[in-house]
NUFISE-808051 format. One record per residue (C-alpha): residue in one letter; x, y, z. Coordinates in steps of 0.02 Angstrom, whole numbers, plus 32768, in hexadecimal, padded with zeros to 4 digits. Example, Ala and Ser with C-alpha at 12.3 -4.5 7.8 and 13.67 -1.06 7.14 Angstrom:
<rs>
A82677F1F8186
S82AC7FCB8165
</rs>
This chain:
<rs>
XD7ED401A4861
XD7E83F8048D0
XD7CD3FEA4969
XD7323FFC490E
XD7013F4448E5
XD7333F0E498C
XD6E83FA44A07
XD6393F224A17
XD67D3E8C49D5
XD6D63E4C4A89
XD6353E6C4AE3
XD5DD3E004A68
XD65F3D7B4A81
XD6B73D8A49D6
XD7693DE9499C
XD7983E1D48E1
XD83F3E0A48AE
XD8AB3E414813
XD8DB3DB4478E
XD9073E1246E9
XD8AD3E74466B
XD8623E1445E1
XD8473EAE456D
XD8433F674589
XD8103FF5450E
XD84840B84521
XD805415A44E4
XD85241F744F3
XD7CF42844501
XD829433B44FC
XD7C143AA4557
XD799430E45E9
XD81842974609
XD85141E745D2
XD7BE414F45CD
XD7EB40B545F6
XD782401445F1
XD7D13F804642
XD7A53ECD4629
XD7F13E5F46D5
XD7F73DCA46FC
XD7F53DB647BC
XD7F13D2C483B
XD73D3D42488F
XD7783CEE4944
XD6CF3CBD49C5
XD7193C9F4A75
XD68F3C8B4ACB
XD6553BCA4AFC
XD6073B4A4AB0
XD62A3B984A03
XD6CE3BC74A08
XD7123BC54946
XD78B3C3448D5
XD7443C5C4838
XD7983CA147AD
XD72C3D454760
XD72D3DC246D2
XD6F03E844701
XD6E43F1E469A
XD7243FB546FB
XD70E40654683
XD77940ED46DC
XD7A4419446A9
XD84641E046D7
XD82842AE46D2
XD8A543144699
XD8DE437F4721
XD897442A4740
XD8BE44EE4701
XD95F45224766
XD99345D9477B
XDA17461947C0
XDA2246CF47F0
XDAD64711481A
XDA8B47C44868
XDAE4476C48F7
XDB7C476348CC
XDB7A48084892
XDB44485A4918
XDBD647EE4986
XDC5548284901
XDC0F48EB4909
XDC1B48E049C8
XDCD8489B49C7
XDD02490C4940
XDCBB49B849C4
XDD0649674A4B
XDDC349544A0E
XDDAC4A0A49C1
XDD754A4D4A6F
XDE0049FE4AC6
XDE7B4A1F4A44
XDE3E4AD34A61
XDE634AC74B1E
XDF074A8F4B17
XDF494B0D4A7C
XDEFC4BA14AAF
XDEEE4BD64A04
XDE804C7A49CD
XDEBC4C914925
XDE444C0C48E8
XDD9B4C0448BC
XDD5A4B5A48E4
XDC954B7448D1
XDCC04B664817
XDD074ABC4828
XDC7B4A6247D9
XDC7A499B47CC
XDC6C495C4703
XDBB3495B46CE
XDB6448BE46F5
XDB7E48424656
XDB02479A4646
XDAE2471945CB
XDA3746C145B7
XDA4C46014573
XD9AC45C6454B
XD9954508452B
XD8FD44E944B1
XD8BC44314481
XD86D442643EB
XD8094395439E
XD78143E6430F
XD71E4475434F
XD74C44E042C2
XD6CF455F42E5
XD70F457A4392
XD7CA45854385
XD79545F242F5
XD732465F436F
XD7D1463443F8
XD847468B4378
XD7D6472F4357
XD7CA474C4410
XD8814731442E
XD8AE47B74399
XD82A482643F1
XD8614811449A
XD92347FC448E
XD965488F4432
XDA0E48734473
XDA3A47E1441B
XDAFC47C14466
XDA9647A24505
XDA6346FD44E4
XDA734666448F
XD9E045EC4468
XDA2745244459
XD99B44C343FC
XD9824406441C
XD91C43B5438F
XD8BE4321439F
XD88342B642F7
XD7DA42DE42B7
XD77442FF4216
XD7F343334178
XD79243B84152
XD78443FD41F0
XD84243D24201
XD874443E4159
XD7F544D141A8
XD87744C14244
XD90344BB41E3
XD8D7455E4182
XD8A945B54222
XD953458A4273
XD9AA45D141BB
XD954467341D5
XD97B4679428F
XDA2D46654271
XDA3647044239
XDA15475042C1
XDA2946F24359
XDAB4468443A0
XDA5B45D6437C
XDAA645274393
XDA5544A1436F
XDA6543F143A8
XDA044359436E
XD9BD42D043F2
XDA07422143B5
XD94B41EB4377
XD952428B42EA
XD97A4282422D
XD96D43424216
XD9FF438A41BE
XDA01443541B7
</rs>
């Protein structure tokens, strides 16, 4: 941040430097990041003659800190590595036994098994986790497959008792666990 400040400042003569915060605020906003307005007090420093002086300042600096980006992981990979090790030590296992008696084309490797976590933040919006939960009982008919974790921000009570009800009737079907941000009040 004081990269920033000070990228033009030494040309002009003049350097910024910390002192202490006077007041800050924070806002957490789920679906961007964390908001953060800073009130500092600095030491405003001219160095270049006749007027050289210190001054003490105040500055407000608003910054938002994202919250990092989707991340998949695909382990087709590490499959494919495992498949390939798996041939190999059958091959050579093949060339040192000599054995006919055996019918290794029906060796098969277990069917491939995955598990979907899906992370959801929610905050109000009632009519689109409600339209969230129709698509995922449309789309995921396998329901061991996957589990959804729900992370629910404070908002309206009304719209936090529609959530809650959506959640009960989700429950039923679908491995849900739910997890409350240390701003909510929702009991459910």
């Amino acid at each position: 941040l004081f990269d920033e400040f000070n990228a033009n400042a030494r040309q002009r003569g003049r350097v910024l430097r910390f002192q202490n915060i006077h007041y800050g605020y924070m806002r957490v906003e789920p679906r961007h990041g964390v908001d953060y307005m800073l009130d500092m007090v600095l030491w405003f420093k001219k160095i270049r003659p006749p007027h050289r002086a210190t001054l003490s300042v105040r500055r407000h600096a608003y910054v938002q800190q994202t919250f990092g980006s989707l991340e998949i992981i695909s382990d087709d990979f590490f499959r494919d590595t495992l498949r390939q090790r798996i041939a190999k030590s059958i091959r050579l296992w093949k060339e040192t036994n000599k054995t006919k008696d055996y019918n290794w084309q029906q060796i098969k490797l277990p069917p491939e098994k995955f598990h979907v976590h899906m992370i959801l933040p929610l905050a109000g919006r009632v009519d689109s986790f409600r339209r969230f939960a129709n698509n995922l009982r449309t789309v995921c008919l396998n329901r061991r497959i996957f589990s959804l974790i729900l992370v629910i921000y404070d908002s309206v009570p009304d719209m936090d008792a529609a959530i809650a009800a959506l959640i009960d009737e989700l429950k039923l079907e679908i491995d849900i666990r739910v997890r409350f941000s240390f701003f909510s009040t929702l009991s459910v």
